[in-house]
Backbone bond lengths (Angstrom), bond angles and torsions (degrees), N, CA, C in turn:
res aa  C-N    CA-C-N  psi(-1)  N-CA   C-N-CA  omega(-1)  CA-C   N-CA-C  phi
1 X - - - 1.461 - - 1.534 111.21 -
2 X 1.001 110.49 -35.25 1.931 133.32 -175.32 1.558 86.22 -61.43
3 X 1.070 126.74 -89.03 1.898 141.79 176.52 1.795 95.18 -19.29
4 X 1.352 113.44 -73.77 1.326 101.29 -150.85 1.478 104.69 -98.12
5 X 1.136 122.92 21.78 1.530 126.90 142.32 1.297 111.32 -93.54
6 X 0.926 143.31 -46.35 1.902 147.27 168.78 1.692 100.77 -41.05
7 X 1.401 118.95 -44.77 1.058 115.02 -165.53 1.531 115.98 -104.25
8 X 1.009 103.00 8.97 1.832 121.43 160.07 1.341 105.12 -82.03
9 X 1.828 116.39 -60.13 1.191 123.80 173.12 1.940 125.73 -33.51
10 X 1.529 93.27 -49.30 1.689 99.63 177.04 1.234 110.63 -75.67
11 X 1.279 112.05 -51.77 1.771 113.37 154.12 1.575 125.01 1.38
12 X 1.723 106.60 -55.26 1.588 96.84 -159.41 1.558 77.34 -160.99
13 X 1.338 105.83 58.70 1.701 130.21 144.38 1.403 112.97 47.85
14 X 1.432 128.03 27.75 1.512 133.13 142.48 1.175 139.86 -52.71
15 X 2.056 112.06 -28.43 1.147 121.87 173.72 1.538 107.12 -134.66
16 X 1.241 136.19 103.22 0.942 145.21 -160.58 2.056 102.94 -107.82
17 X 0.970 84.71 -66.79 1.509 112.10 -163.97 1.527 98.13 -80.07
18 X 1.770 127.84 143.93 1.393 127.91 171.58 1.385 97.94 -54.17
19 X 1.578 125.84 -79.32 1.259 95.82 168.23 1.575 158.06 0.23
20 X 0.973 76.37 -69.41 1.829 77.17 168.52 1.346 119.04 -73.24
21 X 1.630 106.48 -18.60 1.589 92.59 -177.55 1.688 110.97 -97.24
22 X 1.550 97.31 11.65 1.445 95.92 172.72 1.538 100.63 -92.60
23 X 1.348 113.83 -36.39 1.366 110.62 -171.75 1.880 111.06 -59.90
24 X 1.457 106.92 -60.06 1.541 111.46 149.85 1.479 114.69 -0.94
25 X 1.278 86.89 -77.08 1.826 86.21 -162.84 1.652 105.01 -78.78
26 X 1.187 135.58 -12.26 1.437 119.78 153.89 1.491 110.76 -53.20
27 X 1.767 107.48 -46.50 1.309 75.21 -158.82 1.523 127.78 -77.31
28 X 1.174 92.69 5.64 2.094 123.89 166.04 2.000 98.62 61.46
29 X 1.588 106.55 47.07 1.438 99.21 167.28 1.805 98.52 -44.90
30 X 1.276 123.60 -80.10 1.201 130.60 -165.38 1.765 126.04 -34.21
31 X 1.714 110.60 -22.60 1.751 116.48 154.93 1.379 97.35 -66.51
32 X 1.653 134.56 -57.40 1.440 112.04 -147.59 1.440 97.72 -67.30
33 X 1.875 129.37 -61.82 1.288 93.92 -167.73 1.704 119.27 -56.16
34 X 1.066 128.74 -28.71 1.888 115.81 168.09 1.544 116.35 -31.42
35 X 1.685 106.91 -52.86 1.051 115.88 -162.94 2.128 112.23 -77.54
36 X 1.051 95.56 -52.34 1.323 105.13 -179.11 1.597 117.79 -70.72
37 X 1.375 105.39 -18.17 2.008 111.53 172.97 1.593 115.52 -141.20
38 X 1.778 87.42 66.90 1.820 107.55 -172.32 1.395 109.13 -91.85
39 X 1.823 115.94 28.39 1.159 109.34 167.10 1.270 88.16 -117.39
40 X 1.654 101.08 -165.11 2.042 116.41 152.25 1.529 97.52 61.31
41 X 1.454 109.29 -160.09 1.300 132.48 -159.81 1.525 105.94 -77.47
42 X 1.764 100.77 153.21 1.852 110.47 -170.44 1.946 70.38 -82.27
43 X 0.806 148.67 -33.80 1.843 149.63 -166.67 1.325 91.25 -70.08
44 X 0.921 145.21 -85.11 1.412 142.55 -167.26 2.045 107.98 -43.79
45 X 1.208 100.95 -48.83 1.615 96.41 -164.94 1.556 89.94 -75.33
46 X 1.649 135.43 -51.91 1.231 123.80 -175.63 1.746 114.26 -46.40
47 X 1.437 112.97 -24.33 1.694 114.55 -164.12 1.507 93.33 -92.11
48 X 1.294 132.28 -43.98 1.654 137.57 152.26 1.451 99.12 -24.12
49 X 1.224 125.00 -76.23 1.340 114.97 -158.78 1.307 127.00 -66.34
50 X 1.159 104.88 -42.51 1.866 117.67 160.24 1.278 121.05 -66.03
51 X 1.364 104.28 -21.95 1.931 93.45 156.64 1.662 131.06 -66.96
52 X 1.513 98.73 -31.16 1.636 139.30 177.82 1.701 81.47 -58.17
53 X 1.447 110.21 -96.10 1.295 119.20 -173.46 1.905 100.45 -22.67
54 X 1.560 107.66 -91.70 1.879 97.59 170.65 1.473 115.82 0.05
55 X 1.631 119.54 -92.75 0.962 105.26 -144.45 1.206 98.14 -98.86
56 X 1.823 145.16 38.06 1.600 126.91 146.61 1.233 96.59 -89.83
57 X 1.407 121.22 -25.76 1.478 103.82 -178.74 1.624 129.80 -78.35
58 X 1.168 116.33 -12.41 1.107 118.45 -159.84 1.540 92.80 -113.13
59 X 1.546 136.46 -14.50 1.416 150.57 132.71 1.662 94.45 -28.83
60 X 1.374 114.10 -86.08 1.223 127.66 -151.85 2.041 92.48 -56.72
61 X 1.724 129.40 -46.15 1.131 98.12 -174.10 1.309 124.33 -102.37
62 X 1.682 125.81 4.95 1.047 122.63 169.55 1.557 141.04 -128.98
63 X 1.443 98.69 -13.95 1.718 120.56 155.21 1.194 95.98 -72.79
64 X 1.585 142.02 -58.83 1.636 126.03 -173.69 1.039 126.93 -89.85
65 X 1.456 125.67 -28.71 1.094 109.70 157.28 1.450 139.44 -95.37
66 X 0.969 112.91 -0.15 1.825 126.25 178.65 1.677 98.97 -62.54
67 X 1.216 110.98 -48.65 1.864 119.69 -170.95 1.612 99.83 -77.43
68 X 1.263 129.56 -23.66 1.311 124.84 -171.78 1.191 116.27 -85.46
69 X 1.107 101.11 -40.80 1.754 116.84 154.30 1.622 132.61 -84.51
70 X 1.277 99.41 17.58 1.564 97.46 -173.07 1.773 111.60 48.55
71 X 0.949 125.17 89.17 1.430 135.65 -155.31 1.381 105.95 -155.37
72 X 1.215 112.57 -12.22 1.624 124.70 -159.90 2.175 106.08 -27.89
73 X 1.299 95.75 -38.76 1.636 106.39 -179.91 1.551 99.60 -56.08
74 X 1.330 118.75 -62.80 1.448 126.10 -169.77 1.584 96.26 -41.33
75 X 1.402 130.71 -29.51 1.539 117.70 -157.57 1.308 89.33 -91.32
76 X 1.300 120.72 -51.50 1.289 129.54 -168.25 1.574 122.21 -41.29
77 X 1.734 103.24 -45.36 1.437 102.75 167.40 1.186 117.12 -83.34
78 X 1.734 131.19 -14.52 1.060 104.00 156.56 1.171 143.14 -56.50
79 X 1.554 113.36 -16.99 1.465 122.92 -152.48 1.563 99.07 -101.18
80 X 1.326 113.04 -26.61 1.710 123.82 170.50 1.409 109.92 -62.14
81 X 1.360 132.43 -67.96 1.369 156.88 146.42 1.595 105.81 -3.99
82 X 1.352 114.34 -54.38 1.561 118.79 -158.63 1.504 89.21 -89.82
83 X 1.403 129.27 -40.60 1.778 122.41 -175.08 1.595 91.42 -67.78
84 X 1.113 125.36 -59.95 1.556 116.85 172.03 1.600 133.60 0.62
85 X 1.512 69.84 -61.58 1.886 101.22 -169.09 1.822 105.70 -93.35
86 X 1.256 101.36 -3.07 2.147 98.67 -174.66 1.423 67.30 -92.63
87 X 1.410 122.63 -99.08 1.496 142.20 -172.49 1.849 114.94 -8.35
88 X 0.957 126.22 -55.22 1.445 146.21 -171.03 1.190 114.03 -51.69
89 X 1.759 128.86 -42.59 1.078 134.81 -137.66 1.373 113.05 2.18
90 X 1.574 132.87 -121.73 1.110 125.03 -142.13 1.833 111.82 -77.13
91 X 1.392 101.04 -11.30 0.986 98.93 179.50 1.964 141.58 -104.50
92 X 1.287 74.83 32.19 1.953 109.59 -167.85 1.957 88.80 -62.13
93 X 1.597 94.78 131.62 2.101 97.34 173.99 1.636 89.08 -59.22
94 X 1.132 92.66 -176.61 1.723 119.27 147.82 1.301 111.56 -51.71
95 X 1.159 141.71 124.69 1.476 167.79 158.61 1.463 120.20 -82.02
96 X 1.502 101.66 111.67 1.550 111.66 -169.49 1.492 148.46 -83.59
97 X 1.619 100.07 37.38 1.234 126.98 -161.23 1.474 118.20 160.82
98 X 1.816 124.01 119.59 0.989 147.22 -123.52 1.545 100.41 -64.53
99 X 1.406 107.40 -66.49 1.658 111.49 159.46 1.585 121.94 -7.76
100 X 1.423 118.62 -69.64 1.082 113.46 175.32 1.641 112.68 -80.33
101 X 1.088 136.16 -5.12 1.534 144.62 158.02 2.221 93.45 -46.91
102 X 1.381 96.86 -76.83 2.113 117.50 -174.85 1.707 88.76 -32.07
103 X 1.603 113.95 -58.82 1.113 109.16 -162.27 1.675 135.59 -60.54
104 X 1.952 94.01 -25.92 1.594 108.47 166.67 1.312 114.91 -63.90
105 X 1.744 115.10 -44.63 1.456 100.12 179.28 1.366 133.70 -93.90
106 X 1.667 114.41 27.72 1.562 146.05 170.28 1.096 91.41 -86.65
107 X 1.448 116.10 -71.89 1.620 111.69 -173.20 1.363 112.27 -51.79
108 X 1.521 129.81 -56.74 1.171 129.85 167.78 1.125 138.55 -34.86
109 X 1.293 132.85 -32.52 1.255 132.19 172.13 1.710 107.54 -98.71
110 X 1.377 117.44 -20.62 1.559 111.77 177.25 1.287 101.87 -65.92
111 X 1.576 131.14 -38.96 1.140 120.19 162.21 1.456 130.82 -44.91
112 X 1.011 131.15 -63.90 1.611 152.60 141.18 1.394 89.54 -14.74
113 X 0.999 147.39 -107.11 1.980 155.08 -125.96 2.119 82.03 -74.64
114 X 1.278 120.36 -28.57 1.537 108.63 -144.47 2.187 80.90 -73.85
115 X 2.193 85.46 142.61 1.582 85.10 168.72 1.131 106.72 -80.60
116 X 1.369 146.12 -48.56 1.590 152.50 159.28 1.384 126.58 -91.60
117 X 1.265 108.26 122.10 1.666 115.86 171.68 1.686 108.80 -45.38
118 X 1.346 127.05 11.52 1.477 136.72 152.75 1.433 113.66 -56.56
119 X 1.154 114.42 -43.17 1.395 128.62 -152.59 1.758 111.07 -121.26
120 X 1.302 118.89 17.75 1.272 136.96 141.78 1.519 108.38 -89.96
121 X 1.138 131.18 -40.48 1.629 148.75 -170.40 1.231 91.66 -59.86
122 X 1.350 113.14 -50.04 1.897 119.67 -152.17 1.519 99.58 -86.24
123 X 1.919 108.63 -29.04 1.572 90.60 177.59 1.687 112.90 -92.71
124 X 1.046 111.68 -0.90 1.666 115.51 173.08 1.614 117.66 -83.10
125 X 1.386 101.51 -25.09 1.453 112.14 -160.84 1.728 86.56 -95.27
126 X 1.152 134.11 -22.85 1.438 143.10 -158.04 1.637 97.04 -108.04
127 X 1.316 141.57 -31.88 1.266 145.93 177.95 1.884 107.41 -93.69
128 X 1.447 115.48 -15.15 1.475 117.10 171.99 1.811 94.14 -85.28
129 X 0.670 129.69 -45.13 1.530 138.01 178.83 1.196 108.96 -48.05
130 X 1.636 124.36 -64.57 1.467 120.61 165.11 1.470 98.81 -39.60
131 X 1.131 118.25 -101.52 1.150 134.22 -155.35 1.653 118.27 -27.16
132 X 1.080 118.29 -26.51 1.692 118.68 161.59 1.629 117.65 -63.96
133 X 1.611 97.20 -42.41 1.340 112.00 -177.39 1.573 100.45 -71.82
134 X 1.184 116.72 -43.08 1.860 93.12 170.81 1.413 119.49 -78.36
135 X 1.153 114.54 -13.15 1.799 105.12 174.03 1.622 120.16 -59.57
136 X 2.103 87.23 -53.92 1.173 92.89 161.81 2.171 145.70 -62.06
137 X 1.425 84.87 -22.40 1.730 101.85 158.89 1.389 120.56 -58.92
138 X 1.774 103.91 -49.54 1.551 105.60 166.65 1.854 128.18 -57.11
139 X 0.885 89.49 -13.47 1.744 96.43 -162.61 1.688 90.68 -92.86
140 X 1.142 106.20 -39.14 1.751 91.59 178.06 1.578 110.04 -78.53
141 X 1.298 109.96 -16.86 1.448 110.02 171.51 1.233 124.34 -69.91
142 X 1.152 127.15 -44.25 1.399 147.32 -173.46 1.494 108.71 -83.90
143 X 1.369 121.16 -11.82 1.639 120.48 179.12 1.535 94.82 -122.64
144 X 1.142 139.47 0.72 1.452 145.56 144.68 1.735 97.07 81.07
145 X 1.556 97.54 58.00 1.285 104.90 167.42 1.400 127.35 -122.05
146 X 1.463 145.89 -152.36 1.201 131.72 -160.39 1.484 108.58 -167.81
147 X 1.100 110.88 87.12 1.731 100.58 175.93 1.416 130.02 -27.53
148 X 1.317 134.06 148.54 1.291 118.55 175.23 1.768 93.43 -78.22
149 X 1.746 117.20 -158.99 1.365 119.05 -176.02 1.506 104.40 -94.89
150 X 1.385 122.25 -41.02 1.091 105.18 172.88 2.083 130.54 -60.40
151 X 1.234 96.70 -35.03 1.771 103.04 155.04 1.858 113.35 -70.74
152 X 1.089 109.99 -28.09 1.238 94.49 -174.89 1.782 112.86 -77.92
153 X 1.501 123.11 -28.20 1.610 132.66 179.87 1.702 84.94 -81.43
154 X 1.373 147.59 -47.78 1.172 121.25 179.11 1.508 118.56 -58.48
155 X 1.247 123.84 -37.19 1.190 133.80 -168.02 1.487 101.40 -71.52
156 X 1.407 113.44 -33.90 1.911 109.38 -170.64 1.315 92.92 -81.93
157 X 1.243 132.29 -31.31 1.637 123.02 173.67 1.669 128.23 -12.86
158 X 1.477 90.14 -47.86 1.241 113.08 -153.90 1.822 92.04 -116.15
159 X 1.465 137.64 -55.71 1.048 115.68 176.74 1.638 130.22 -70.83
160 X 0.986 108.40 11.46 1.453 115.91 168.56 1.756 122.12 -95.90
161 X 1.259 96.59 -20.51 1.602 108.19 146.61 1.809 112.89 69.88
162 X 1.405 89.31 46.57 1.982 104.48 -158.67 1.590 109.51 -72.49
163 X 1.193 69.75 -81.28 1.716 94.60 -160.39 1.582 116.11 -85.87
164 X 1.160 119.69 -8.39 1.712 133.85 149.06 1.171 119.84 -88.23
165 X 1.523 131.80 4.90 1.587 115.53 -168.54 1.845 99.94 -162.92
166 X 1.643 115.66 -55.12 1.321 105.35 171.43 0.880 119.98 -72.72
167 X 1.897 122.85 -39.04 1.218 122.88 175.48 1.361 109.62 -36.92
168 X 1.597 105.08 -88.34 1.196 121.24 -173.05 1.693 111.03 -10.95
169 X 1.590 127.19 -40.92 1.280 128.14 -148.43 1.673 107.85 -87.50
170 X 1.576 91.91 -10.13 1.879 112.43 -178.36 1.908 84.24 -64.10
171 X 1.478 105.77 -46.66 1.730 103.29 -145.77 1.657 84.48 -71.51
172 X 1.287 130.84 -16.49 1.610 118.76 -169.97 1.344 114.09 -82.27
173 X 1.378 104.43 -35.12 1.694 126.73 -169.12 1.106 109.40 -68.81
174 X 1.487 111.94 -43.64 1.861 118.88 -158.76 0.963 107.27 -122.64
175 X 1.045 129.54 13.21 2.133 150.69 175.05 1.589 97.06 26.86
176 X 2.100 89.20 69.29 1.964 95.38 157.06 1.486 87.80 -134.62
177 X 1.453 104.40 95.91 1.674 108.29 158.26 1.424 95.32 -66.07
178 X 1.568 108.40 137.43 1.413 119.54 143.77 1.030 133.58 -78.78
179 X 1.842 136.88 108.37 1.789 109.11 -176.70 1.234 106.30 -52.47
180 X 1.456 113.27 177.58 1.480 126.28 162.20 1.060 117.18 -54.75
181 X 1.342 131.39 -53.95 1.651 115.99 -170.81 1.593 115.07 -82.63
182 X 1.254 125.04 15.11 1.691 146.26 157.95 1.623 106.47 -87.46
183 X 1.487 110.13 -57.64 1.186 106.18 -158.55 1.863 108.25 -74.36
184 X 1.872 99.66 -27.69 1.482 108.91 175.05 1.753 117.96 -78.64
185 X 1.449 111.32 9.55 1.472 106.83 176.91 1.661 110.43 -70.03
186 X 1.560 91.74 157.34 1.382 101.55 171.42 1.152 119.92 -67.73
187 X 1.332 145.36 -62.45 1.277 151.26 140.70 1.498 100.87 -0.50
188 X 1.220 136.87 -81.31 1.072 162.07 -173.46 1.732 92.41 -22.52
189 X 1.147 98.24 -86.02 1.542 123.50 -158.42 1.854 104.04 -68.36
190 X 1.095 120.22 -17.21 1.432 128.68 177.14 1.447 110.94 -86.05
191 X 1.562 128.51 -18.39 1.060 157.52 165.36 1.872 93.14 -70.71
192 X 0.921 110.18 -80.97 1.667 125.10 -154.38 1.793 87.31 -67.01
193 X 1.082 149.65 -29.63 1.526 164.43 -158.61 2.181 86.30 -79.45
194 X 1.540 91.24 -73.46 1.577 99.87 -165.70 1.863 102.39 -61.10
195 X 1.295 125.51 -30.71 1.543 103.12 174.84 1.181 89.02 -83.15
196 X 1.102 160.47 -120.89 1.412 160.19 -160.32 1.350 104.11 47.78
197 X 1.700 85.40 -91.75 1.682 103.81 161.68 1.580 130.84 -22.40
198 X 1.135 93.59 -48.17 1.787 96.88 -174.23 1.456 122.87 -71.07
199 X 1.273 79.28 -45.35 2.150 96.78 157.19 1.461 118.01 -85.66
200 X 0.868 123.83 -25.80 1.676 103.52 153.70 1.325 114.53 -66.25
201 X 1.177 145.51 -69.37 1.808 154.14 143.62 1.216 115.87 -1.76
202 X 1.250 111.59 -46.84 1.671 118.53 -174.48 2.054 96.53 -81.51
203 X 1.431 124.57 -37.56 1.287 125.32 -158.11 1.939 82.52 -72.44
204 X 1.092 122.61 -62.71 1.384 139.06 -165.21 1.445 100.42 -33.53
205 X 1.729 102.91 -52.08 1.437 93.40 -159.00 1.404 112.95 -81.28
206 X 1.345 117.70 -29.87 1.252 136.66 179.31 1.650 110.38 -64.53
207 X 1.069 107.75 -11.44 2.138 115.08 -158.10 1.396 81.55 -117.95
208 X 1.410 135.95 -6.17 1.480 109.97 178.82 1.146 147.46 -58.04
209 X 1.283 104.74 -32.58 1.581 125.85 179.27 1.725 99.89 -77.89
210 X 1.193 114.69 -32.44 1.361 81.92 176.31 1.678 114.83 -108.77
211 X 1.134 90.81 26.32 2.014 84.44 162.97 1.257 102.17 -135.92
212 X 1.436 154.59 11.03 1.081 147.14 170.99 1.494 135.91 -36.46
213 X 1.993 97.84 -49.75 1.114 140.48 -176.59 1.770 107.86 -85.15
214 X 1.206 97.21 6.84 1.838 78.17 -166.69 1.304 103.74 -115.78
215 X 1.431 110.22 141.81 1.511 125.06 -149.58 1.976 93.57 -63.95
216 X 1.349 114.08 127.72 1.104 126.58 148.24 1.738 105.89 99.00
217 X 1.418 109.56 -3.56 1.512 127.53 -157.15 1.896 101.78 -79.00
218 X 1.174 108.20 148.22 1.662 111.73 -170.60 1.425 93.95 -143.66
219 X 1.320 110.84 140.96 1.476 118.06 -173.62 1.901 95.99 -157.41
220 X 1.274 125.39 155.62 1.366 129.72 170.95 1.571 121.14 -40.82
221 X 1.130 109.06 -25.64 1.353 114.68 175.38 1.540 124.54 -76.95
222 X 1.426 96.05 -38.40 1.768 108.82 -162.21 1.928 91.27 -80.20
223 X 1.361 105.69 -19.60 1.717 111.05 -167.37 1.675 110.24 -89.19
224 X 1.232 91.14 -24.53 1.786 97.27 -175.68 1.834 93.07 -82.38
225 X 1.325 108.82 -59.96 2.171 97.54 -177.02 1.612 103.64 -54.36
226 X 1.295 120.43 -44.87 1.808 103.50 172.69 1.429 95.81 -58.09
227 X 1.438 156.26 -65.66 1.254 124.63 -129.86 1.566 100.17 -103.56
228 X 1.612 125.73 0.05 1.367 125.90 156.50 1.163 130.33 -93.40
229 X 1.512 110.73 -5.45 1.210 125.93 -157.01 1.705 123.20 49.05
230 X 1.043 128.51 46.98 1.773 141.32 -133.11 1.481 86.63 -133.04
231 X 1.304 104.08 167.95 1.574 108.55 174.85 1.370 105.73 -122.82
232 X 1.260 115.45 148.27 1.542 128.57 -152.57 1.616 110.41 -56.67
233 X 1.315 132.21 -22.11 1.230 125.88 159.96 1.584 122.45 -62.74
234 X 1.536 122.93 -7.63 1.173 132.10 176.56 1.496 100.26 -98.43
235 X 1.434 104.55 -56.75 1.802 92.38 -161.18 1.344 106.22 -55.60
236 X 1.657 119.17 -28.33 1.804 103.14 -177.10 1.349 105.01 -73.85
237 X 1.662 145.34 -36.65 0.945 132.42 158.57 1.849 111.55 -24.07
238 X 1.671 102.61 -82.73 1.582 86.47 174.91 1.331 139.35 -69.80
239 X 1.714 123.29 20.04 1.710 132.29 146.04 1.220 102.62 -65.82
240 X 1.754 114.51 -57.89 1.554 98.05 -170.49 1.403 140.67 -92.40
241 X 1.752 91.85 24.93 1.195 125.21 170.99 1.931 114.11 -79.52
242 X 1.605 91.87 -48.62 1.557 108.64 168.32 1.536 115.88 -57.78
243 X 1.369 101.06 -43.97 1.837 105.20 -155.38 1.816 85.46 -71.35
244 X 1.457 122.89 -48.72 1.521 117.55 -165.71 1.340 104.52 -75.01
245 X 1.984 128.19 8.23 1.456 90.13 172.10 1.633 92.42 -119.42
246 X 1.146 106.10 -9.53 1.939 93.49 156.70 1.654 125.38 -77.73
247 X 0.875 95.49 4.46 1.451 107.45 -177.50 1.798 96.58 -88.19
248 X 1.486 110.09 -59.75 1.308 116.20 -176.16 1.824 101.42 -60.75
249 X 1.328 125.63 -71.42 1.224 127.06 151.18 1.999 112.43 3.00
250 X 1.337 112.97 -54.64 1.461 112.79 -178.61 1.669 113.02 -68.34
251 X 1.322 81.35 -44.53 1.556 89.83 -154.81 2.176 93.06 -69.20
252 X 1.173 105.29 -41.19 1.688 99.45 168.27 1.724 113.93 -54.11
253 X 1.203 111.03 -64.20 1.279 131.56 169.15 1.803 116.95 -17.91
254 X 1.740 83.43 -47.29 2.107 92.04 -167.26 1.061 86.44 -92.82
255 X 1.551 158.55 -42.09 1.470 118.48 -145.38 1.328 125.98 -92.19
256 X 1.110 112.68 -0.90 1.612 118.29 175.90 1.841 96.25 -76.09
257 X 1.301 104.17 -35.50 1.592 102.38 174.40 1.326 145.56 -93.73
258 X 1.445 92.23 -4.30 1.517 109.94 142.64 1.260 127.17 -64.24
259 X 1.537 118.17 -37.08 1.312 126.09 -146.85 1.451 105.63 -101.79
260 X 1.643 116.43 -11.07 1.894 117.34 -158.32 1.845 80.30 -83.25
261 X 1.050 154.49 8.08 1.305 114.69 153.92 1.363 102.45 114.60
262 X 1.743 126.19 5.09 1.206 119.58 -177.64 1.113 116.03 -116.26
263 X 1.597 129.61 124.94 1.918 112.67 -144.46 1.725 102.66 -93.05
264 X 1.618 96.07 -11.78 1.346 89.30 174.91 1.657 134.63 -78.71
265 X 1.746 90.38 -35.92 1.775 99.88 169.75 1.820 93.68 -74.23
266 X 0.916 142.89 -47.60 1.750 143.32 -176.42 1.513 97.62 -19.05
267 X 2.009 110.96 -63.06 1.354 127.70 -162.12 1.808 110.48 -63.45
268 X 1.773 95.07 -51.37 1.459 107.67 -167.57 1.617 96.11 -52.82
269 X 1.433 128.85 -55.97 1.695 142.99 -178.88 1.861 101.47 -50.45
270 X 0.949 121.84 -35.48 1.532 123.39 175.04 1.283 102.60 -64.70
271 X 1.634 131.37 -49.95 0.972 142.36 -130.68 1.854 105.11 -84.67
272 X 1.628 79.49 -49.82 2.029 112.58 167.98 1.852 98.55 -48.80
273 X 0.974 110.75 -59.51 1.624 114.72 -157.95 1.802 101.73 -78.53
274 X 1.435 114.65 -11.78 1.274 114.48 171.24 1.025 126.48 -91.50
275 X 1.370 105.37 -15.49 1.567 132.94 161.00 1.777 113.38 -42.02
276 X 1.607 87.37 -67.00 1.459 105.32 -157.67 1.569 96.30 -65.58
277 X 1.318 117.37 -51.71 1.634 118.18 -168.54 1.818 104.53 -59.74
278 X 1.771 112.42 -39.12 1.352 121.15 -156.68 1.850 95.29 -76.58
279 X 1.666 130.68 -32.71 1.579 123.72 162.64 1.107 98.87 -68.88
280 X 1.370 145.35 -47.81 1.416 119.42 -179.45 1.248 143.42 -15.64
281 X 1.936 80.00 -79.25 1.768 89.36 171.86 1.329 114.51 -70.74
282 X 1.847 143.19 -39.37 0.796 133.30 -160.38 1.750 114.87 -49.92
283 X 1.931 79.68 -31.44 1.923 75.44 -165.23 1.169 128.87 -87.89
284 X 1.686 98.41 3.08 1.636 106.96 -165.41 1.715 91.71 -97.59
285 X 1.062 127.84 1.99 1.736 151.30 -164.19 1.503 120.04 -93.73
286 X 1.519 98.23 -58.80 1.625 116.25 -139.63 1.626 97.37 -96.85
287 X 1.383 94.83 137.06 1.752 98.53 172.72 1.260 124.18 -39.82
288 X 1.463 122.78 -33.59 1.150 125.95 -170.01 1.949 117.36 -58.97
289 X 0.922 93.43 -38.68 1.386 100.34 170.08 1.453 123.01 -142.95
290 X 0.878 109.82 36.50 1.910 130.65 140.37 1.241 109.25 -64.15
291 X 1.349 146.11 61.90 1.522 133.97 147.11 1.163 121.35 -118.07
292 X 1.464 91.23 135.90 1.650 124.89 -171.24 1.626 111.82 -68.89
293 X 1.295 113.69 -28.22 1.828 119.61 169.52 1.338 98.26 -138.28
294 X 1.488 99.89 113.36 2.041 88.18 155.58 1.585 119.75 -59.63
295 X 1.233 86.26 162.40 1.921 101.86 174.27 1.788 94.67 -65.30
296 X 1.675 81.12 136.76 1.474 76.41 161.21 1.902 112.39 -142.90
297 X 1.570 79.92 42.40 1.836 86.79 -172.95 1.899 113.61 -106.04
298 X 1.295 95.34 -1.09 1.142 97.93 169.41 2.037 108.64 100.28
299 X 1.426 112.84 -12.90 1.548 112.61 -156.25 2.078 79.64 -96.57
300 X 1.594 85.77 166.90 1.852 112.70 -177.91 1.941 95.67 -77.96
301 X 1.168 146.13 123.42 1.160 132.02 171.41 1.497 109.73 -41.46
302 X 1.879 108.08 -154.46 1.443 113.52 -179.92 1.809 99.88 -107.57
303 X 1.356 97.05 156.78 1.362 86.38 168.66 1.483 125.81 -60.35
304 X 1.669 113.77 151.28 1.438 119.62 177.26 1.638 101.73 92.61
305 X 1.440 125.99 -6.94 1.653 142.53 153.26 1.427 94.82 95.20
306 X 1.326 121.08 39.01 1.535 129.96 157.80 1.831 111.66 -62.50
């Protein structure tokens, strides 16, 4: 997985330099998809991981830095550019910068692996969703504002990128398409809602130290001491107060739906809970947010969380 994520990376100009490909492999994109899609196809977990790779990187250069630099345009065409290229399929122009190059052949092959053109819909319709939610992330960044908590859990809804885009990649990996009226149950989706949560919650608390310090940056932690008025050794207490009772929440949530007898929702519900355990470890692991002192100078790190 390490090999053919490294070599996606050189592929479409992420790792150019030894450097970078040392930094790369700290930040071990290529364990999380292992870890997070340890069933189904080595194709599915390799396309997991290079999606991972996609969108921290393109987080790291144009949701954070476009607003830090007053760049706001730079995001903007990215974000035009990338609906372009979901929307377009085969018939997307030439694309003017490598990023959106990774992103044609993400889309491209999810098409290819997808059992129903359902589930291209669900990852386009699930990656337009992010993508509002980071425009809109940028705009509070760049005007140096702060969601309250209830905007801020709507807002992670969508930038945590679950149940429209990773999910979906369980149904590619472990070949359990859900029809629509399975995948649109209530049950269903209240299930896929509570891991969501837990992995968004769990990324927050774990990513703190290294975004704490960075000018304009909002994470679950920094939102819970504004709305308790608490000091930051408390509010992560009450994140990882949140993340362990959606976590419990899942695990109630999945087993009645593991258990009704359908081998395909059985897999997709494995897939959710491999999720949650597979960000766990990655993050308590991975270079990216392994630091021993946060920044406290005020600058965006390097890419790959150098």
């Amino acid at each position: 997985m390490i090999r053919e994520t490294l070599g996606w990376m050189r592929r479409f100009g992420y790792v150019t330099t030894p450097d970078e490909e040392a930094a790369a492999r700290e930040a071990g994109f290529g364990e999380l998809g292992a870890l997070t899609y340890p069933h189904g196809s080595l194709e599915g977990a390799a396309l997991a991981a290079q999606l991972m790779v996609w969108l921290f990187l393109q987080d790291d250069r144009f949701s954070e830095r476009a607003p830090a630099r007053g760049r706001m345009e730079d995001l903007a065409d990215h974000i035009l550019w990338s609906q372009r290229v979901l929307h377009g399929g085969a018939g997307v122009p030439p694309v003017p910068e490598p990023y959106l190059a990774a992103l044609v052949d993400l889309r491209t092959r999810i098409a290819r692996m997808a059992a129903h053109n359902e589930q291209v819909e669900r990852f386009t319709d699930g990656f337009n969703r992010y993508l509002g939610a980071a425009a809109a992330e940028a705009i509070y960044r760049s005007r140096g504002l702060a969601p309250d908590l209830e905007q801020y859990l709507r807002l992670r809804e969508s930038t945590i990128l679950m149940r429209g885009m990773c999910f979906v990649v369980i149904e590619l990996a472990d070949d359990c398409y859900l029809p629509g009226p399975v995948w649109a149950r209530r049950d269903v989706r209240r299930c896929e809602q509570a891991a969501a949560r837990a992995i968004a919650f769990t990324h927050d608390v774990l990513s703190g130290l290294r975004e704490l310090h960075w000018p304009g940056h909002t994470n679950l932690i920094t939102v819970l001491a504004r709305r308790f008025r608490c000091p930051l050794h408390e509010a992560v207490a009450r994140a990882v107060g949140m993340c362990e009772r959606q976590t419990a929440l899942f695990q109630r949530l999945s087993a009645p739906l593991a258990a009704e007898g359908d081998a395909r929702l059985a897999r997709y519900v494995r897939g959710m809970g491999a999720w949650i355990r597979g960000n766990l470890d990655w993050s308590m692991t991975c270079g990216r947010y392994h630091v021993a002192t946060p920044r406290t100078t005020g600058e965006l790190p390097a890419l790959f969380g150098a």
